[in-house]
N, C-alpha and C positions, 0 to 999 in steps of 0.2 A: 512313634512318629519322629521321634530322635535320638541321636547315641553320643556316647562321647567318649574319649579317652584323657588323660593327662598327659603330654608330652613330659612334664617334669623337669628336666634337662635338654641339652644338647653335649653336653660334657660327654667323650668320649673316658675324660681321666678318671671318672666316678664310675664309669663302667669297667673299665680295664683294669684299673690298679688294686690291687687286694684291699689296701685303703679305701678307697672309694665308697659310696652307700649304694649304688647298685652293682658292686662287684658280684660275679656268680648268681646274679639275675636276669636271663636270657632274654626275657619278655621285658627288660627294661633299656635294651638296646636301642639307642637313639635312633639309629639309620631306621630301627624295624617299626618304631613309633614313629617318626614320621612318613614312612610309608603307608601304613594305617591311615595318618590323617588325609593323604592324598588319591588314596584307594576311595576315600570315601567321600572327597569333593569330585572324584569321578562319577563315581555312583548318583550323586547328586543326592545326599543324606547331610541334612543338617545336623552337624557336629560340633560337640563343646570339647574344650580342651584347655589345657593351660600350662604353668609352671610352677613350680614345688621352689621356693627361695630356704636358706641355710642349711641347706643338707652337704654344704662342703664344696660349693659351687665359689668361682669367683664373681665379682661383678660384670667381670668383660662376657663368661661364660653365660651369665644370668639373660646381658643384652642380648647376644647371639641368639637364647631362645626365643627371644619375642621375635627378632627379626625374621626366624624360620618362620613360627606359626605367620605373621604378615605376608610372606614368601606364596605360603600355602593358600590362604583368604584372598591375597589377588588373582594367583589363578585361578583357583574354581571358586569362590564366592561361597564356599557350604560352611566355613567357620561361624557359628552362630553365633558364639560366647567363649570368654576369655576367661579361665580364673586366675588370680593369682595368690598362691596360698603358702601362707606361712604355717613352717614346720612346728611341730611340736611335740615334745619327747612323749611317749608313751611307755606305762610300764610293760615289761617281759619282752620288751624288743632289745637286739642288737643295739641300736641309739638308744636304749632307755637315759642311759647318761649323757645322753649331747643337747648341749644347751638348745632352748626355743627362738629360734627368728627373733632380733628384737623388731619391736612394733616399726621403728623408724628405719629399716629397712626395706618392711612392708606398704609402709606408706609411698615411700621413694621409689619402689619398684612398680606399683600403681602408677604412679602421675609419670613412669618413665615410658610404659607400656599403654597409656592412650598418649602419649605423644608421637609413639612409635604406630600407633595401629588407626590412629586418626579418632575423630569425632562418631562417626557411624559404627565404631566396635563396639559390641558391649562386655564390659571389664567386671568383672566379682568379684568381691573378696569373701567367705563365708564368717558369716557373725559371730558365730559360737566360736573362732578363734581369735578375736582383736579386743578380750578385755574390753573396757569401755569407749574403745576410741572410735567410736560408728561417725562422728564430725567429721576426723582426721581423712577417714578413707574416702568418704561423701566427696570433701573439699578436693583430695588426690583423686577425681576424677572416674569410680564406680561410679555404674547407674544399674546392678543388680544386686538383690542382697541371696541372690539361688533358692534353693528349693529348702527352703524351712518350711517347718512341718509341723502344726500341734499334737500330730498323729504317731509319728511315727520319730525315732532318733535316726542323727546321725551317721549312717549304718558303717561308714567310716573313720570316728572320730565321735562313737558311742556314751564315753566318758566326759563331752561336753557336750550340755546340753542347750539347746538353740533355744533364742529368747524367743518371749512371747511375741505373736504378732503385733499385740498394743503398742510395745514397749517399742517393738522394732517402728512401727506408724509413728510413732513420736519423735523418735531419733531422725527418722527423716524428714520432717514436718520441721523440725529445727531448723535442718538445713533448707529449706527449700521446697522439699520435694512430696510429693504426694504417695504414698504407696498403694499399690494394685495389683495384681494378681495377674497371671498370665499361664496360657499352654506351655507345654512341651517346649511346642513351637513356637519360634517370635513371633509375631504380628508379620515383619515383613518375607517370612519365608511363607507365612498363609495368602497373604495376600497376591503376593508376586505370580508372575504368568508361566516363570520356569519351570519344569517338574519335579519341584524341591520334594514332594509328598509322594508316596504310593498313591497314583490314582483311586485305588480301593478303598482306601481310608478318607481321601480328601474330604469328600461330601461328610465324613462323622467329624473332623477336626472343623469344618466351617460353621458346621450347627450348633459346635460348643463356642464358638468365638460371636466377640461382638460385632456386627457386619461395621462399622465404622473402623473400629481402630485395629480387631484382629486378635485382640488380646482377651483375657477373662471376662466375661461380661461381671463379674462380681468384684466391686473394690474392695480394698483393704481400711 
């Protein structure tokens, strides 16, 4: 019912320059991802996507990519969610030795990217990457915490492990906030009149949602 990609970048100089982190990776072509994303606000496919921060990007470089993905979300409206995700070294890669995203990077690039994509985006940061600072990111302006899983890892980021549901309900409840459960699909791509869904599927996505709000009928 939904797909996504990462934009990651708009740095042309991280693709081109031998330097760069996606030098000699073809599929990591800015022009060719965000055509992707706009291919698929055609289609009218509700699509997640985001930005990848310290991978050797500047800050002015880092703006730019929020401003595309907003570029893309006004004209066709199918950007459903934003992440915004700090790097972090993995062993037997190329970057195994480049340092991690500091946290106050990630936090800044948060509160700088709902200021850029307004109130009605919704922004993520994924938990299993921000050490203890689940307040910091809340306060900077997340309102998802993604697709944690008791089930299943990671499948990207396998060597960190996502917290418990509990644990993650609490962190939120600190701040404010309630946790709950949600589709694929947001609430407002189910409920909306447009043809955000394959007709095919609609009627199986409304029978799992709760006819009020659209979202999981089961809280967290």
């Amino acid at each position: 019912p939904s797909m996504g990609m990462m934009l990651e970048t708009t740095s042309r100089r991280l693709f081109e320059e031998r330097s760069g982190a996606h030098f000699g990776s073809p599929d990591k072509d800015p022009a060719v991802r965000l055509r992707v994303l706009s291919d698929a606000g055609r289609s009218a496919v509700p699509f997640t996507t985001g930005i990848l921060i310290g991978i050797g990007e500047t800050p002015a470089e880092r703006v730019d990519s929020i401003f595309a993905i907003r570029r893309v979300a006004r004209e066709f409206g199918a950007i459903q969610e934003v992440i915004v995700q700090n790097f972090r070294a993995k062993p037997d890669t190329a970057m195994a030795r480049m340092p991690d995203a500091e946290i106050d990077d990630l936090v800044a690039t948060v509160a700088v990217t709902r200021l850029v994509l307004g109130p009605g985006a919704r922004v993520q940061a994924p938990p299993n990457l921000i050490g203890e600072e689940y307040a910091r990111l809340l306060a900077a302006g997340i309102d998802d915490w993604g697709g944690v899983s008791p089930l299943t890892p990671d499948h990207v980021n396998p060597e960190r492990p996502w917290p418990q549901i509990d644990e993650l309900a609490e962190h939120s409840a600190r701040a404010g906030f309630r946790l709950v459960e949600r589709l694929t699909v947001y609430p407002s791509y189910v409920l909306a009149g447009e043809p955000w869904l394959d007709p095919r599927i609609t009627p199986h996505v409304r029978a799992l949602a709760d006819p009020a709000t659209a979202a999981s009928p089961v809280a967290g």
